[in-house]
C-alpha positions as CSV (number, residue, x, y, z in Angstrom):
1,X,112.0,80.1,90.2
2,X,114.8,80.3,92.8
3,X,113.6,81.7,96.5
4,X,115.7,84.3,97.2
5,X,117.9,85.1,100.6
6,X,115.5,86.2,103.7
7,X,116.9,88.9,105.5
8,X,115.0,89.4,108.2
9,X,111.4,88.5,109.7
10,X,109.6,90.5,112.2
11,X,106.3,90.1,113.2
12,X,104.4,91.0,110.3
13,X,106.5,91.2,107.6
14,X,109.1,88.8,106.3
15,X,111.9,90.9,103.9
16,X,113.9,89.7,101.1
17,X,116.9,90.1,98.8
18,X,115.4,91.8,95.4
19,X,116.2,91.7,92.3
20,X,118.5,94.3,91.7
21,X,121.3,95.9,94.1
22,X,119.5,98.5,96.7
23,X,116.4,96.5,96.7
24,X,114.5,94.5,98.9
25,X,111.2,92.4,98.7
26,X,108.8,93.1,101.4
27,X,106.5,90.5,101.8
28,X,103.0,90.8,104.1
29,X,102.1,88.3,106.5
30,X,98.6,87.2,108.0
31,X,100.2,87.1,111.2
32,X,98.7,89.5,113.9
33,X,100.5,90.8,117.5
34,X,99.6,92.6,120.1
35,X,100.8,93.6,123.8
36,X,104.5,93.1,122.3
37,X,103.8,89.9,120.9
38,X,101.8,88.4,123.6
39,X,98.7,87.8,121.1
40,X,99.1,86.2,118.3
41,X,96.7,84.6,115.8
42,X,97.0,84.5,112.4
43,X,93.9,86.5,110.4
44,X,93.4,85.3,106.9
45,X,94.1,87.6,104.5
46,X,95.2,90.2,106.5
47,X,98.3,90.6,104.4
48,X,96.9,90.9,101.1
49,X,94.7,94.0,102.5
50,X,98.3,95.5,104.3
51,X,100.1,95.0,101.3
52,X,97.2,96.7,99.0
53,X,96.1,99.6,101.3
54,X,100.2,100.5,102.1
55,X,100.9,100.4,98.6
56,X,97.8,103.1,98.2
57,X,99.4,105.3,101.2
58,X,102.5,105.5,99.7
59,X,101.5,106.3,96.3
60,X,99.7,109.0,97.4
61,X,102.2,110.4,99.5
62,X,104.8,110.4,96.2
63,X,102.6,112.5,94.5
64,X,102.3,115.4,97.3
65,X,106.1,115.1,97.3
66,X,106.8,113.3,100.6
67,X,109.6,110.4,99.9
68,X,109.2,107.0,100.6
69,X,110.9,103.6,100.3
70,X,108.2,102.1,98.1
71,X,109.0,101.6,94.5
72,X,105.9,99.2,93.0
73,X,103.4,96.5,94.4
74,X,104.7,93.3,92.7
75,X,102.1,90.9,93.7
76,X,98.8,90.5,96.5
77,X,101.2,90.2,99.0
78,X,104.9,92.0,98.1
79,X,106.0,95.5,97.5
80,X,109.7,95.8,95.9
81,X,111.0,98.5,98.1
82,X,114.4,100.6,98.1
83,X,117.0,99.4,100.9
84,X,117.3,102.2,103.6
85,X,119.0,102.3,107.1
86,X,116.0,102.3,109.3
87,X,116.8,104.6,112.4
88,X,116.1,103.3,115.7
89,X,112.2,104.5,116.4
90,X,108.8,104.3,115.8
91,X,107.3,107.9,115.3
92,X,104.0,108.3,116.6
93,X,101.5,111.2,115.9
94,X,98.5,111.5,118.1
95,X,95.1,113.6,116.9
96,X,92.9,112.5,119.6
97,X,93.8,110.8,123.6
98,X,94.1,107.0,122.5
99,X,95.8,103.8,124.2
100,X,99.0,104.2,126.1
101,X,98.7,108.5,126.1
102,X,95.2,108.1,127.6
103,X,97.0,105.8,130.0
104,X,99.8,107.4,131.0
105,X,98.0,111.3,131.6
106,X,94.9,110.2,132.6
107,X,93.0,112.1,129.2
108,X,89.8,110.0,128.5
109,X,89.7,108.1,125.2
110,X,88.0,110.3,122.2
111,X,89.5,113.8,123.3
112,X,90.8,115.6,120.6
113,X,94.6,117.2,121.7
114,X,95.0,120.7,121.1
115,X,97.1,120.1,118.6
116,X,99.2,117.2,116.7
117,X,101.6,115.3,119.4
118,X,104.4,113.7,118.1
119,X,106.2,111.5,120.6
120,X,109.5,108.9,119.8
121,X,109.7,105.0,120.8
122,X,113.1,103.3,120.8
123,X,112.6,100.5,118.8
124,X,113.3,97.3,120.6
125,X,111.1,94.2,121.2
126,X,112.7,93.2,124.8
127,X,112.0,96.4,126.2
128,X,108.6,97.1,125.0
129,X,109.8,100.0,122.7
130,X,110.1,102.6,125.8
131,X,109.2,106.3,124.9
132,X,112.3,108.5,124.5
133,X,113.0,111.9,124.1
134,X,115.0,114.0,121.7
135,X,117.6,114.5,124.7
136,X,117.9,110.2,124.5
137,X,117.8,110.3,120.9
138,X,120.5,112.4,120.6
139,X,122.7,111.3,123.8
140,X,123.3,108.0,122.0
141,X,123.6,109.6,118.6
142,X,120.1,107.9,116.8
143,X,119.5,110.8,114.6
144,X,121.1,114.1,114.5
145,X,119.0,117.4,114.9
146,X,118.9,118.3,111.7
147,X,117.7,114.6,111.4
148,X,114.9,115.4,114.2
149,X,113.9,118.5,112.4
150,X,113.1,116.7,109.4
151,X,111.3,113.7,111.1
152,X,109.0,116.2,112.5
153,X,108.1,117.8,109.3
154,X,107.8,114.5,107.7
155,X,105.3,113.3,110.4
156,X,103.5,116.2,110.1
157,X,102.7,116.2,106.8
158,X,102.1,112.7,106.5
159,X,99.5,113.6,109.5
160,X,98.3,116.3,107.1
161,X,97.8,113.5,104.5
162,X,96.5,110.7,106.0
163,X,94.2,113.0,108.1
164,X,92.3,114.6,105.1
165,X,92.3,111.5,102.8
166,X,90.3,109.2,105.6
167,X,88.0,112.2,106.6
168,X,86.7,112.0,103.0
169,X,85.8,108.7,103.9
170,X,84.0,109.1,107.0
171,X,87.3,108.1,108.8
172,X,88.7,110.0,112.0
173,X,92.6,109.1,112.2
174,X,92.8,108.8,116.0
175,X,97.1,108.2,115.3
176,X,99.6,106.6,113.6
177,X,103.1,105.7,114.0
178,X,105.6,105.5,111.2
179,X,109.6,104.5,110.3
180,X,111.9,106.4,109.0
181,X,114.9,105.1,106.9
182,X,117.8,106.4,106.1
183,X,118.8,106.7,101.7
184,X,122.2,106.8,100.9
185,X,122.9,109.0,97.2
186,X,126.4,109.2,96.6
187,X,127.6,111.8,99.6
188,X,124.0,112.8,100.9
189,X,121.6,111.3,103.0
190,X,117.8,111.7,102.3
191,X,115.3,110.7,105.0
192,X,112.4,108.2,103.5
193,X,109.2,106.9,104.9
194,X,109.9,103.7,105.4
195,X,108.3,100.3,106.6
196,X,104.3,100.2,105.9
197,X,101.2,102.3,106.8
198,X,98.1,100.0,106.9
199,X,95.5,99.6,109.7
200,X,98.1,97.7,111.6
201,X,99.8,101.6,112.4
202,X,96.9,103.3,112.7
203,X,94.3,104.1,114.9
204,X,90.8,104.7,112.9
205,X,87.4,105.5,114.1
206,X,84.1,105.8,111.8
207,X,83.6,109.4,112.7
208,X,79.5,109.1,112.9
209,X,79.3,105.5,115.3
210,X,83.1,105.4,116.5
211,X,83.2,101.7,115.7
212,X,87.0,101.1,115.5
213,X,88.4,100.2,112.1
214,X,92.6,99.2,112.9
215,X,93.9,96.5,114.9
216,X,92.2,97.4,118.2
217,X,89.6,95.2,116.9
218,X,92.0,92.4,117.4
219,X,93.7,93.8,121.1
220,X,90.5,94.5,122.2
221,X,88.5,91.6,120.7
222,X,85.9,93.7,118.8
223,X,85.2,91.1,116.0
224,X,86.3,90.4,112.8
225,X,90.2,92.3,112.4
226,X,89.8,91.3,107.6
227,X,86.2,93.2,107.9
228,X,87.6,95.9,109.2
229,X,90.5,96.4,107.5
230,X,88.3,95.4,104.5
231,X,85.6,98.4,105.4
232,X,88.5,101.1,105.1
233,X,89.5,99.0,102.1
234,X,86.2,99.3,100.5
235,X,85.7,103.4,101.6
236,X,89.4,104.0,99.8
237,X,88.1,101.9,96.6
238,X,91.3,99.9,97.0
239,X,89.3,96.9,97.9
240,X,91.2,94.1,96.0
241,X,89.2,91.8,94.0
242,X,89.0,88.3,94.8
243,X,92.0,88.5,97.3
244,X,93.8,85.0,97.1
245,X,93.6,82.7,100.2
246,X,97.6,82.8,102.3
247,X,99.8,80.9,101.2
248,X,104.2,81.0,101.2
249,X,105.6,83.7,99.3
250,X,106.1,83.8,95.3
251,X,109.4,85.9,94.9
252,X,110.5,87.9,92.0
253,X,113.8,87.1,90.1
């Protein structure tokens, strides 16, 4: 089976040519970051449980009628995906006072916002992906308004989403950031979520004991990052069976 062309490899994800025109191959890695790529280990099976639990995300967002670049999970550890122009920044959407926001206003970990924040990241490794602000995003011409009015909505219902399917699991989401890509249909645009949603972009608490279920177990050196990730696994009953130990990628033709 030939290997296809790599495109690109970022921290946790290596992508790939797919198999037909407007497709790419995602593929999950074990690898995890933190602090901008200043920690690094490599968690076994991390990717497997990504791939699965993104893959479950995205479905369900499909079905409330929220569009997304996911088009099927091909194997434990790839997603064929549609090729979209990611724009420049990572949308974040705060519930409750968490990492940098506690930091930066001086709000005390756990406190619940009065409502939904969203707030906008320039994506860029060198420079720590600064917070922005629509006036940036729209000085150097990142997304339009009408653009910025339908990130919004998107984030907010995804937040709508996300939020009720991991109460019913005994799951407060704390935040989450997602991308947003850019689908080109003849003369029109359509804005897509893009990337992944997993753990590794979201901040999860157990609502009754707070233990933390995302990759602040790994920043923070709380334990075991797999049984984490496998416990919100387990309380989605996505848990995969007999994941398969890493190993390189198998690609599609």
């Amino acid at each position: 089976m030939a290997r296809r062309k790599k495109i690109y490899e970022g921290k946790a994800k290596t992508l790939y040519e797919g198999p037909e025109p407007g497709t790419i191959v995602q593929y999950f890695k074990d690898d995890a970051t933190a602090f901008n790529a200043e920690k690094h280990d490599v968690i076994e099976g991390k990717g497997v449980l990504n791939n699965i639990l993104s893959e479950f995300f995205m479905l369900g967002l499909a079905q409330i009628g929220v569009p997304t670049h996911f088009l099927k999970r091909l194997n434990m550890r790839e997603q064929l995906v549609r090729s979209c122009e990611i724009i420049p920044l990572e949308v974040i959407v705060r519930n409750y006072a968490a990492g940098s926001i506690s930091k930066r206003l001086g709000i005390d970990e756990g406190t619940q916002l009065p409502r939904p924040i969203v707030e906008y990241c320039y994506k860029d490794d060198s420079l720590g992906d600064p917070l922005v602000t629509e006036e940036h995003i729209a000085a150097f011409g990142w997304a339009s308004q009408q653009d910025m009015d339908d990130i919004l909505s998107l984030a907010l219902r995804v937040n709508d989403f996300l939020s009720g399917v991991f109460l019913a699991v005994g799951i407060r989401l704390v935040d989450f950031k997602i991308e947003i890509g850019r689908v080109y249909e003849g003369d029109f645009q359509r804005l897509v979520i893009a990337d992944e949603i997993s753990p590794d972009s979201c901040r999860l608490w157990d609502i009754k004991t707070g233990q933390k279920l995302d990759k602040d177990v790994f920043r923070r050196d709380l334990g075991s990052l797999t049984d984490a990730y496998s416990e919100v696994a387990r309380r989605l009953g996505v848990m995969p069976n007999n994941p398969p130990a890493p190993g390189k990628p198998t690609l599609v033709n």
